[in-house]
N, C-alpha and C positions, 0 to 999 in steps of 0.2 A: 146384100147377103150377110149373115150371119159369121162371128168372128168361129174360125176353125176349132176346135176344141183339142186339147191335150188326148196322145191317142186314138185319134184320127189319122185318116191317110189325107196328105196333103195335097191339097188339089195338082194338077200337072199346069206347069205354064210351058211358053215357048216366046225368049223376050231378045232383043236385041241391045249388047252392048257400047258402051264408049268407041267402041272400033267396028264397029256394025258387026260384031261374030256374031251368034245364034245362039242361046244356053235356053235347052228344057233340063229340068229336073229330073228326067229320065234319065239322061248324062252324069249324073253324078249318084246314082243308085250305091249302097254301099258304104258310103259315106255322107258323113255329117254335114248339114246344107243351113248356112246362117241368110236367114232370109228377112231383112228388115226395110221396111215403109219409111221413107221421109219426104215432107212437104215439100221442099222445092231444094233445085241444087241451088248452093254459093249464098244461101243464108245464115247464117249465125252457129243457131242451133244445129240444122244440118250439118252444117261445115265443120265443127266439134263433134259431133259424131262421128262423121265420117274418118275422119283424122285420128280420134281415137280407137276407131276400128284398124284403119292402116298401121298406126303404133302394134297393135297387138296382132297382127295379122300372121307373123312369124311363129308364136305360140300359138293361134290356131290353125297353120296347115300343122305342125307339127302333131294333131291331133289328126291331121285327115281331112278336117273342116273346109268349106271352102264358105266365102262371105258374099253375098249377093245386096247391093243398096238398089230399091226399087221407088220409082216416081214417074209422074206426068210426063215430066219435060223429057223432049227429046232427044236422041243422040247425038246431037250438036252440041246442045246444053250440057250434055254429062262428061264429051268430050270437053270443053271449057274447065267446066270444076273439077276431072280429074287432076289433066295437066297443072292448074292455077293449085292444086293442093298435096299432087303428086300421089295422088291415089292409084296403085295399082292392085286393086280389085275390081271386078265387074258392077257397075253402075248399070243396072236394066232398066229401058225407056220402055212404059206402061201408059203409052199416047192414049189411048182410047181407056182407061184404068177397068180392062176386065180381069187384069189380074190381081189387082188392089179391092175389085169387088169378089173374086172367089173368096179373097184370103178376111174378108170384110173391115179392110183398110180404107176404103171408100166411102165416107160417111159424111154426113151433118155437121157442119163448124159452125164456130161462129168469133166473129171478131171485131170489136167495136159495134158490136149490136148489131151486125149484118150477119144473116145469115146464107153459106155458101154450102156446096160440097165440095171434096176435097181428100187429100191422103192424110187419114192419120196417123200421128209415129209410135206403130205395132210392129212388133216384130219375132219372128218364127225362129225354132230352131227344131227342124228336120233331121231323125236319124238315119241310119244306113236304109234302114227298111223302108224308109218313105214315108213314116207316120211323126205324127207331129208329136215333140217330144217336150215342147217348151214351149210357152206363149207369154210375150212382156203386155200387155197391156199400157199399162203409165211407165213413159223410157224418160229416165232420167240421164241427160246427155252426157253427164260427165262421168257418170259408173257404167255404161250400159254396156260398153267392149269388154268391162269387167267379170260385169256379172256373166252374160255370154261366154265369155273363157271356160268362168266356173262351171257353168251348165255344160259346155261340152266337157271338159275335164269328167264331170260325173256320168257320164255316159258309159251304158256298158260296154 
């Protein structure tokens, strides 16, 4: 599917976290929903994001925000890379990636000349209303919790 575009209504999921709880985006209606794609937990890049997102995490509930990381692997695996990085945000297991293909994080790679499909690193920021308010396309790991800040900061 197709990447969601800027004011659009964001598709609904329903994903299970690090702790098996249950998060749809119906539940957080209202407020700002940071919803970001990474290829695999406890890789490099991932793991840098991720981390950088936890660093900042305090200035975005402060906005209302809540931070969503979404991937393949399962709630085992997200439970590992939390604890191992001390991530306390919801890491969502997208086993079967129908949520990675709503949001069209699901795509075409390619590495060392193999070609696979796989989760791209895209990432949404969702506002109160449910429409999508912001789209990263190219996430550069070591600004991306930044720039994310800014964009919810400008929010009406």
């Amino acid at each position: 599917m197709p990447l969601v575009e800027p004011g659009r209504k964001a598709p609904a999921f329903s994903l299970k976290d690090q702790h098996n709880q249950i998060h749809r985006l119906s539940d957080y209606a209202g407020r700002p929903v940071v919803l970001y794609f990474y290829p695999k937990d406890d890789t490099p890049g991932c793991t840098k994001e991720a981390c950088n997102f936890e660093a900042g995490l305090t200035e975005l509930r402060k906005r209302g925000a809540t931070v969503f990381g979404v991937s393949i692997l399962d709630t085992a695996s997200k439970a590992r890379f939390a604890t191992k990085h001390g991530l306390t945000f919801p890491l969502l297991a997208d086993h079967d990636h129908v949520v990675a293909d709503k949001y069209g994080a699901w795509q075409q790679r390619s590495m060392y000349g193999r070609k696979f499909m796989g989760v791209a690193r895209i990432s949404y920021l969702i506002d109160g209303r449910g429409k999508v308010a912001k789209r990263w396309d190219k996430v550069d790991v070591n600004k991306h919790a930044t720039e994310v800040l800014q964009a919810v900061q400008a929010l009406p």
